[in-house]
C-alpha positions in Angstrom: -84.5 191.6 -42.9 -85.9 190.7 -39.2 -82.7 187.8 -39.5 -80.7 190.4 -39.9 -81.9 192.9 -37.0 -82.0 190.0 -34.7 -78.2 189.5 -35.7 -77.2 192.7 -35.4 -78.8 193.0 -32.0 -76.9 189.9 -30.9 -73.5 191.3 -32.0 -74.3 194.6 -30.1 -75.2 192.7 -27.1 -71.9 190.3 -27.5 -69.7 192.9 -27.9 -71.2 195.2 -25.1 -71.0 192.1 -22.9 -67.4 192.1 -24.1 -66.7 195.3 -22.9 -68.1 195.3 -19.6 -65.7 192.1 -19.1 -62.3 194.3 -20.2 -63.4 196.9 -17.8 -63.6 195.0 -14.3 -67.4 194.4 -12.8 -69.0 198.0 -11.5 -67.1 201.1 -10.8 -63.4 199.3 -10.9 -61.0 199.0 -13.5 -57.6 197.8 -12.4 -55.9 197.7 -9.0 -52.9 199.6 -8.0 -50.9 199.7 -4.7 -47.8 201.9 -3.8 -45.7 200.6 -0.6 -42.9 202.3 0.9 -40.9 199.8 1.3 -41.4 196.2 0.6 -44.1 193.5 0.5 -41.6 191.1 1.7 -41.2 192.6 5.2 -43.7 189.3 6.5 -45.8 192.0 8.6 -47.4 195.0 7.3 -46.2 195.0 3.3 -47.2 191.4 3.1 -50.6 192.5 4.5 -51.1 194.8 2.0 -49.9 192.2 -1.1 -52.3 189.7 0.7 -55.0 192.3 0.5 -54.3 192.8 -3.6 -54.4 189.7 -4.2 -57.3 188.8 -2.4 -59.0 191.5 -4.7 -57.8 189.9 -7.8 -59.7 186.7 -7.0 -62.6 187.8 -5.9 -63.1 190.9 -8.2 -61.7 189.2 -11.0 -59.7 192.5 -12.2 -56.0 193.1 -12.8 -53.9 194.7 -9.8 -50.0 196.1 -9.7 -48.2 197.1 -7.2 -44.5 199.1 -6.9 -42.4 199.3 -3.8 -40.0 201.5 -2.2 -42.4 204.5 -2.9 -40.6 207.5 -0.6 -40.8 210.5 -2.2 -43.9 212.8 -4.1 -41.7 212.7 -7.6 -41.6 208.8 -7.5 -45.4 208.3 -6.1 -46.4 210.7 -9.0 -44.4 208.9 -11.2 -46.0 205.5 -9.9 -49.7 207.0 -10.0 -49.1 208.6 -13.5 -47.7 205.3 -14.9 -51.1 203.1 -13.1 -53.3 206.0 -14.7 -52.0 204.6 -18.4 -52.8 201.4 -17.8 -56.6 201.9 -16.4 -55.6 201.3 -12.8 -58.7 203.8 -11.1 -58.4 202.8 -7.8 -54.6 203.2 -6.3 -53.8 201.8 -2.4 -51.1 204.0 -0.6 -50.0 201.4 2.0 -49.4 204.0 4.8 -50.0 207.3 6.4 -47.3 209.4 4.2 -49.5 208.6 1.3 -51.9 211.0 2.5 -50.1 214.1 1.5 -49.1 213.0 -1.5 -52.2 211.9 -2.9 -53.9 215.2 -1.4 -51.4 217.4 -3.5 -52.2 215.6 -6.6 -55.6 213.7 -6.9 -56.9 217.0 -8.8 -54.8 216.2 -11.6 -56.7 212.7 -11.9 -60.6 213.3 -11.0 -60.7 209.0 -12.5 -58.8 207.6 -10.0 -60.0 206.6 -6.3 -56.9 206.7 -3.8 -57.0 205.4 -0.4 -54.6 204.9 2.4 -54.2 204.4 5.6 -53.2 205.9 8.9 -54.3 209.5 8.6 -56.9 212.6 8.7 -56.3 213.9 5.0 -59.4 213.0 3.1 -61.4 214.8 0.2 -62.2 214.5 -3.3 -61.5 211.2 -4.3 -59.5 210.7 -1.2 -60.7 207.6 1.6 -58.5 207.4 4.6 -58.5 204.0 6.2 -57.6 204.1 10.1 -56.7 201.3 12.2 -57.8 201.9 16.1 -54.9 201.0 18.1 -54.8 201.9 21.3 -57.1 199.2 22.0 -55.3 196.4 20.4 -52.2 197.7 22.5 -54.0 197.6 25.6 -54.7 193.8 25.7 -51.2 193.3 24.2 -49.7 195.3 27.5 -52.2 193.0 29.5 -50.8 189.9 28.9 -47.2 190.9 28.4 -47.2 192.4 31.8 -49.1 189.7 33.4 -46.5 186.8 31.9 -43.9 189.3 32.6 -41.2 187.7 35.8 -39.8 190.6 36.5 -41.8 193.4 36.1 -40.6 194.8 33.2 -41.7 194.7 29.8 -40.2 196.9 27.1 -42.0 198.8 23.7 -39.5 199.0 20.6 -41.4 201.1 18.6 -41.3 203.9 15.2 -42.5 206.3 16.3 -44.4 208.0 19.8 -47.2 209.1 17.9 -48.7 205.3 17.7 -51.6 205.0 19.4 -50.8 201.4 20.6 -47.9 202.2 22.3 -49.9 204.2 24.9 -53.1 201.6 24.8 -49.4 199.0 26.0 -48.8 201.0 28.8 -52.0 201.6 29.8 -52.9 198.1 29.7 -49.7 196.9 31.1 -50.4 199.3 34.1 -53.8 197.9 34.6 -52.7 194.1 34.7 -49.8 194.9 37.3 -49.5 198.4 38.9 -46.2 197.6 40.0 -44.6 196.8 36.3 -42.2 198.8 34.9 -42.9 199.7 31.2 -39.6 201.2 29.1 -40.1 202.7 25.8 -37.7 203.4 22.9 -38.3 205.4 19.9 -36.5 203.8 16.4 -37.7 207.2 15.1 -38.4 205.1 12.0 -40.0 202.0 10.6 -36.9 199.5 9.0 -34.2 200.8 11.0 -33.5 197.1 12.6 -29.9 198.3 13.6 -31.0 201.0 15.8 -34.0 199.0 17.4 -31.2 195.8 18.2 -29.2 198.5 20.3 -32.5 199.6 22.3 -33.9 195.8 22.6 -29.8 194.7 24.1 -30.2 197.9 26.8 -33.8 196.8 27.5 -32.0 193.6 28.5 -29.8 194.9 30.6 -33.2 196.4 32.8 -34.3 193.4 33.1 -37.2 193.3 30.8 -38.1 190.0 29.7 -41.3 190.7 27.2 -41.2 192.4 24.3 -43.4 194.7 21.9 -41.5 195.4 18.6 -43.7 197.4 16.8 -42.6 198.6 14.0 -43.0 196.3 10.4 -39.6 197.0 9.3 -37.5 196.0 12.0 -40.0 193.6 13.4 -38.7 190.5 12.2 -35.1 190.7 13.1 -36.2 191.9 16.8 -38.1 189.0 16.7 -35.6 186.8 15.6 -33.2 188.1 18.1 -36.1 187.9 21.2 -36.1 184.0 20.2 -32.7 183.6 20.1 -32.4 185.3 23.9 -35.5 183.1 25.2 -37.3 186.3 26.1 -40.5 186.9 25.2 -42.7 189.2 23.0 -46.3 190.2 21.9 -46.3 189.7 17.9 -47.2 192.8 16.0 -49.3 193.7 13.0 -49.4 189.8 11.9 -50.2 186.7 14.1 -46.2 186.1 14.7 -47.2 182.2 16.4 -44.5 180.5 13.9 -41.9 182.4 15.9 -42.4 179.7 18.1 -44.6 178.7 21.3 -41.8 179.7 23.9 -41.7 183.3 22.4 -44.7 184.5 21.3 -47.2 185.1 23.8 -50.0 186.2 21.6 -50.3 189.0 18.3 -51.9 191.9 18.0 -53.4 191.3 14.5 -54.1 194.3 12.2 -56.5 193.0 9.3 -55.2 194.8 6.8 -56.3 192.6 4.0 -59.7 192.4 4.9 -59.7 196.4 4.6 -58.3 195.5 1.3 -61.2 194.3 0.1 -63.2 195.5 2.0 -62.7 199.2 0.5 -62.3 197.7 -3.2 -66.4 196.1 -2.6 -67.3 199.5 -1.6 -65.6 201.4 -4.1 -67.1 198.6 -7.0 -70.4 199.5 -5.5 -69.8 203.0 -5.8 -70.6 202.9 -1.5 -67.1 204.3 -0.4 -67.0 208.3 0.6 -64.6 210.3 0.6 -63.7 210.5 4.7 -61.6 208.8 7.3 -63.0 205.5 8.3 -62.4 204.3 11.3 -62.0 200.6 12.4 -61.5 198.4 15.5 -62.3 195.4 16.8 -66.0 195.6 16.7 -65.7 195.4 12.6 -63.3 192.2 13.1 -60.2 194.2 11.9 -58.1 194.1 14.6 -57.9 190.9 16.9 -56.0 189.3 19.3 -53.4 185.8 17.8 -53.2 182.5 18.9 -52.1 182.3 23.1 -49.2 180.4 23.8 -49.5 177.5 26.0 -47.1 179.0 28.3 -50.3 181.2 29.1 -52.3 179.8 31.6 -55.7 179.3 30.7 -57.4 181.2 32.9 -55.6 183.9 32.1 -56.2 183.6 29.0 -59.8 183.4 29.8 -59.5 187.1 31.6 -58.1 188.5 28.3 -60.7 186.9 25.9 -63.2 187.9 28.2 -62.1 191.7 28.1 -61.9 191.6 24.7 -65.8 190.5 24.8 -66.7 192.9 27.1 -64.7 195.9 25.0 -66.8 194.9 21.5 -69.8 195.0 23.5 -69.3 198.1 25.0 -66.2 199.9 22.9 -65.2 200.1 26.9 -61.8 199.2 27.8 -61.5 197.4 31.4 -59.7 200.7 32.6 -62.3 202.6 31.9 
């Protein structure tokens, strides 16, 4: 009879064990991540991709991920489909997330959703929010202080991002006399539109560039190469663009948040509010410098940075 207990116990304990393996360690279950366009783009969707996989491995639970997510009907689809499987913790990668999760997260009370970029939170709603202006600030700094003739030029999505006024800003505080021009894609991947504002830029004169925008990033890039000009990477550390070209990155961490949020959220630590982060929580950081950038220049620019996680002043300021 006690064999038998004692047997019975040790099944109970096997199979519990069991279960608490199928289901992911703490809170999580599975992974999900909805992108709105693609994780191919080699700036922000990689990011993202980077940041699932990252979970994967250290987490040890299953992720997914669909792409081209543009509309409510095909997020709800995506989210409904991830609720089937287990997934109870969903990544929105980007701000027009927000809205969509906020008109539906009612209907799944199980399900954690976080995205980045914006001031809808709530009930099982985390925003994650990148501070920008500060990244663009340094990027302006050393674009207009490499800058030859005084004019550096911003491709960007939209006017709403907060590093395209930390760029002039810090262009502006580098070298009063620069002249900063600023174009609107009014959109993320239109690369067409932003090759027409980067070919009248050169016409102005500029001769350093800030594409910043993921989906049309690369092919500015490509094209800034091809006309020997210059540019401040965006988003990723854009270095293998080449010495010549890329002055330095402004380097959004997005996979650490990644993570980051998924350790919380396993630990049952991660509210339901907009979280804020900068360089002080080693999410945004400045890319390798170019040789072209003399050193103690460079030294100016590291030291600012310094000075700005110390303080959370900007030199400006």
């Amino acid at each position: 009879m006690y064999l038998r207990i004692l047997f019975s116990f040790s099944l109970l304990l096997a199979l519990l064990a069991g279960c608490s393996n199928a289901m992911g360690q703490g809170n999580i279950h599975k992974v999900g991540m909805l992108v709105e366009h693609t994780v191919h783009d080699q700036v922000w969707g990689q990011k993202g991709y980077m940041g699932l996989l990252d979970i994967k491995e250290e987490l040890n639970v299953d992720v997914y991920f669909k792409q081209h997510i543009q509309s409510k009907q095909s997020a709800q689809k995506a989210v409904e489909e991830f609720s089937n499987e287990g997934v109870n913790l969903i990544f929105g990668h980007g701000s027009s997330f927000g809205k969509y999760f906020d008109q539906f997260q009612s209907q799944y009370p199980e399900i954690q959703f976080v995205y980045f970029n914006g001031n809808i939170h709530g009930e099982n709603i985390t925003s994650l929010n990148f501070n920008a202006h500060a990244m663009g600030f340094f990027g302006g700094m050393v674009a207009a202080g490499m800058s030859k003739t005084d004019n550096v030029g911003i491709v960007a999505a939209y006017e709403w991002q907060p590093e395209i006024e930390g760029f002039y800003e810090g262009a502006l505080y580098q070298n009063p006399d620069a002249d900063v021009h600023i174009q609107y894609v009014n959109g993320w991947d239109n690369s067409t539109r932003a090759k027409m504002m980067f070919k009248q830029m050169r016409t102005e004169d500029v001769d350093v560039f800030y594409p910043a925008g993921d989906g049309f990033n690369v092919p500015l890039m490509k094209s800034i190469k091809d006309s020997d000009l210059q540019a401040i990477g965006y988003v990723s550390d854009q270095s293998n663009f080449g010495d010549a070209t890329v002055l330095t990155s402004t380097v959004q961490h997005v996979d650490k948040l990644y993570l980051l949020a998924a350790k919380r959220f396993n630990k049952g630590e991660l509210p339901d509010d907009v979280l804020t982060f900068d360089f002080q929580d080693d999410a945004i950081s400045l890319g390798d410098f170019s040789s072209t950038v003399p050193k103690e220049f460079k030294q100016k620019i590291k030291s600012a940075v310094k000075e700005y996680k110390e303080t959370g002043k900007l030199p400006n300021q």
